[in-house]
C-alpha positions, 0 to 999 in steps of 0.5 A: 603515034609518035615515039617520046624522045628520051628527054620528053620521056624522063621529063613526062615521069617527072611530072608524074611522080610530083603529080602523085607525090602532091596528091599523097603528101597533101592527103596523107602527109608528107612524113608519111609518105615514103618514095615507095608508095610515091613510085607504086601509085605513080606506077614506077619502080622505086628506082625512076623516083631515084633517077628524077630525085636524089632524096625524097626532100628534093621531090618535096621541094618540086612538090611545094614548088607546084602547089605555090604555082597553083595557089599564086595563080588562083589568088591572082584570078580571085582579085584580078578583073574587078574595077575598085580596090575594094572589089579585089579586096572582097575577091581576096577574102573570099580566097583567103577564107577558101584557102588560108588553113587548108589542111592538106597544104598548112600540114605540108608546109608545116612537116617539110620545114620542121623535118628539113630543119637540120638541112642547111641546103633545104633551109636555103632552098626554103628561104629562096621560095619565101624570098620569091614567093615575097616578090611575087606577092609584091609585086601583085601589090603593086599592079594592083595599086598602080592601075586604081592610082594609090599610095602604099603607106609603105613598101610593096615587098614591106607590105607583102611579108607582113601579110604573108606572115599574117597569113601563114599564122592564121593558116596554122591557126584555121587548119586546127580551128576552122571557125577561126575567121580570116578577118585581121588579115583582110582588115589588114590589107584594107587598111593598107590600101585606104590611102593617100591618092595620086591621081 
């Protein structure tokens, strides 16, 4: 068996301990889940977390940078594929309607924000993420507006932050009220894609 290089081991107990920090902080909460308990489940020393992050806020960031992967990949495999913008509008809501609210997720987002709010470098690291998180929606938008030949009543990045702020609103909203339908902001994207065509 091949003995791990230095930098292939660190980068290997990195990836471990955002592993387990995701798991936990999306189960238990991320104020509650101290370094501690992060490197015991994880199977490291408190001190391996302290190699790999200077501050649990650090971890946290790597954290949320891995759920917004995952949740950007599978929001581009409900919608991608279908033939007709209203096909992908329907893969979206049956998205929206799985994931808009998750618990585990809202909760996270929602404790890191407001617990990092006296942090003027964490409030940046956050605004880059909404920044780019705001691109990628738009630019998704635009793939999909291009291939099926419509006209956006306004601009990809105008139109992906109001559906990001939609649907950050409506995911605070379901993970209390479940029941709450994700209706508006599908609606919402229908009547930004019923359009003026260019082909």
């Amino acid at each position: 068996m091949t003995r791990l290089t230095r930098k292939e081991s660190h980068a290997r107990t990195r990836e471990s301990l955002v592993e387990t920090a995701k798991r936990l902080f999306l189960a238990d909460g991320y104020n509650v889940t101290s370094l501690e308990k992060v490197a015991a489940e994880a199977g490291y020393s408190k001190g391996a977390v302290y190699s790999n992050f200077a501050t649990k806020h650090e971890l946290g960031l790597a954290v949320l940078d891995v759920v917004h992967v995952e949740r950007a990949e599978s929001l581009s495999a409900a919608i991608l594929g279908p033939d007709t913008m209203a096909e992908r509008i329907e893969g979206f809501a049956r998205w929206a309607d799985e994931n808009i609210g998750d618990v585990g997720w809202t909760a996270l987002e929602v404790e890191f924000a407001t617990s990092t709010r006296h942090l003027p470098d964490i409030r940046t690291e956050l605004a880059e993420r909404r920044r780019s998180l705001t691109a990628v929606l738009a630019s998704l938008i635009e793939i999909q507006t291009a291939e099926l030949g419509i006209a956006l009543p306004l601009p990809a990045d105008e139109a992906a932050l109001r559906i990001l702020a939609l649907g950050i609103g409506l995911g605070v909203q379901r993970a209390i009220d479940p029941e709450m339908p994700v209706t508006a902001l599908v609606d919402m994207l229908r009547e930004l894609t019923v359009p003026i065509r260019t082909t």
